[in-house]
C-alpha positions as MATLAB code, in Angstrom:
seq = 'XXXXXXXXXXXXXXXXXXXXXXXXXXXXXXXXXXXXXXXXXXXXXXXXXXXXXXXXXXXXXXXXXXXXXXXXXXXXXXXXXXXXXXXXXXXXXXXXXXXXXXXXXXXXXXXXXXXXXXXXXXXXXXXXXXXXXXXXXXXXXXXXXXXXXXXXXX';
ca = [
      30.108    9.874   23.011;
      28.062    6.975   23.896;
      29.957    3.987   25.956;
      28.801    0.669   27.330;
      29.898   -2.466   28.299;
      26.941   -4.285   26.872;
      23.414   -4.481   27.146;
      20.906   -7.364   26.652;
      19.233   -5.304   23.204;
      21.422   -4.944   19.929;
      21.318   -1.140   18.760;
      21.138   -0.531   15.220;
      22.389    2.748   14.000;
      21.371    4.489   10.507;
      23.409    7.490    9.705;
      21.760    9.464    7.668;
      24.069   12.300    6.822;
      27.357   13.439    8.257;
      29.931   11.106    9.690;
      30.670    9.445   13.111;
      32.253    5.942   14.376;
      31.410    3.098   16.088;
      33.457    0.870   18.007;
      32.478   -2.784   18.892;
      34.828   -5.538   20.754;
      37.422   -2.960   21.050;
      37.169   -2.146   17.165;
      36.690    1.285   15.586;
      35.092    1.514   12.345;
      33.991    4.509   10.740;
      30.295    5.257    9.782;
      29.229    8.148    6.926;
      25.992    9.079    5.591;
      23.755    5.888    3.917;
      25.792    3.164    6.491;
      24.490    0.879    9.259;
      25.690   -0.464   12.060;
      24.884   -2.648   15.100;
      25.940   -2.898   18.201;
      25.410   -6.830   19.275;
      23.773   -7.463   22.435;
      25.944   -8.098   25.251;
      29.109   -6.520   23.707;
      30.963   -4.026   24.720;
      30.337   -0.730   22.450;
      30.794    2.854   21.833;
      29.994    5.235   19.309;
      29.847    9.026   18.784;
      29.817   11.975   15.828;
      32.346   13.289   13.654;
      33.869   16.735   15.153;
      34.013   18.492   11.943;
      31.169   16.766   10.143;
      28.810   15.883   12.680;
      26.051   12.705   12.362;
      22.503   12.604   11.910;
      21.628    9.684   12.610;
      18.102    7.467   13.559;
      18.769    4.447   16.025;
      16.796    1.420   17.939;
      16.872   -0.554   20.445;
      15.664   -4.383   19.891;
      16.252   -7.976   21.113;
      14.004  -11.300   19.950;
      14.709  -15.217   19.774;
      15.326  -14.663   15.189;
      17.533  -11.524   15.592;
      21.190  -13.097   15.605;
      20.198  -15.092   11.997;
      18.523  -11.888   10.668;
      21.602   -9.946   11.609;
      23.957  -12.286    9.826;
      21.829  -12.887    6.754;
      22.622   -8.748    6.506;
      26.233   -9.389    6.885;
      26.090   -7.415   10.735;
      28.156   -9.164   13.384;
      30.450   -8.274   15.926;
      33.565   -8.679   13.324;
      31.707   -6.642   10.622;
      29.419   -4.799   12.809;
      28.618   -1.689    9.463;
      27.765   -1.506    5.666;
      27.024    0.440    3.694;
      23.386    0.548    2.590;
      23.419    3.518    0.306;
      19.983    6.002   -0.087;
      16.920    4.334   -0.117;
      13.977    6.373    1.076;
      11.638    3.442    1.330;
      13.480    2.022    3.795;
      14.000    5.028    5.697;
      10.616    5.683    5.702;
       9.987    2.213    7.447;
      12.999    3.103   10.062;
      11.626    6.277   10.640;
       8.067    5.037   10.937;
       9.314    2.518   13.851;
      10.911    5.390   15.862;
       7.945    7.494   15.678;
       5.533    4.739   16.808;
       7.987    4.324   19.618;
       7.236    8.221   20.497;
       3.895    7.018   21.424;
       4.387    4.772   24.236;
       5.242    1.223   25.024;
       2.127   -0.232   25.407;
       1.553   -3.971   23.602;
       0.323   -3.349   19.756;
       2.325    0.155   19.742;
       5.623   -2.565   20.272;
       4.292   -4.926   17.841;
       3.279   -2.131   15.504;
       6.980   -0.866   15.772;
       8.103   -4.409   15.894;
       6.888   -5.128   12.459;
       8.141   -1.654   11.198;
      11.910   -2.900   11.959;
      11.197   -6.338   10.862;
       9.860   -4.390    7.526;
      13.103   -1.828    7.315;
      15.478   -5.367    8.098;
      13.884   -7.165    5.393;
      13.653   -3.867    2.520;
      17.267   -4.160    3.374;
      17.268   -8.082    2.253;
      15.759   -7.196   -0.628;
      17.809   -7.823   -4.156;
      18.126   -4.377   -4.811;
      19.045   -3.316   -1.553;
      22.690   -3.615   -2.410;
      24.378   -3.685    0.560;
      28.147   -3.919    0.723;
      30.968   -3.763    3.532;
      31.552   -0.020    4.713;
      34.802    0.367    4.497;
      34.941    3.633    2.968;
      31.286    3.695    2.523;
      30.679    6.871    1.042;
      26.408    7.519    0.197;
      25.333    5.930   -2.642;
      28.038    3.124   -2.960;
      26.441   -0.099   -3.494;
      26.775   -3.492   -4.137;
      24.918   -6.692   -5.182;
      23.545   -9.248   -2.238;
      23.965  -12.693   -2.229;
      20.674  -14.031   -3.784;
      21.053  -17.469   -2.581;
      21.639  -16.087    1.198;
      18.261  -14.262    0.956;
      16.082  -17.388   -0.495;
      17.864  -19.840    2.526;
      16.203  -17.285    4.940;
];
């Protein structure tokens, strides 16, 4: 298990398979295989794997002056902190791109590379056919339809 009592980066957490939980603000929610979630900057949070059905899951750390509207065009916030995005191997790919660029190092265009990978995997997540819904329940593969006019006031 994973505990803080907040850090100056939001973490955003993609399970890919399996099952775990994530608690922000003293909130528990439950996260399966094809859900996000965030942990807000500066907020208390924890978060750890299912015993019997274990997580794998792909995370980063990020912080920036356009994060907080990004988050809440995607419906992320410390009251609603996961959804459920559902399979979508494109934007895994972009995700997992960011991550590996991260192996490499921290030097300037390796963080803007992976910078631009995240902002790529946030916005193939905007995207009409993302689909994203609340995760209650989220089970892979549930969807739902965005709110069109929320994406075009971006």
């Amino acid at each position: 298990m994973m505990e803080r009592t907040g850090i100056d980066e939001h973490i955003l957490i993609h399970c890919l398979d399996g099952a775990g939980w994530v608690e922000v603000a003293g909130r528990r929610w439950p996260l399966a295989a094809g859900g996000l979630a965030i942990c807000p900057a500066g907020q208390p949070h924890a978060y750890a794997a299912d015993s019997a059905d274990p997580w794998t899951i792909r995370w980063v750390h990020f912080r920036g002056d356009g994060c907080i509207g990004l988050l809440e065009h995607l419906g992320l916030s410390t009251t609603n902190p996961v959804l459920c995005a559902g399979p979508s191997a494109g934007a895994e790919a972009l995700l997992r791109d960011c991550c590996r660029i991260l192996g490499g190092g921290y030097s300037y265009p390796l963080l803007l590379r992976a910078s631009l990978s995240l902002a790529s995997f946030l916005a193939a997540l905007l995207a009409p056919d993302a689909g994203l819904a609340p995760a209650e329940g989220c089970r892979s593969g549930e969807r739902s339809e965005l709110d069109a006019a929320s994406i075009l006031r971006l």
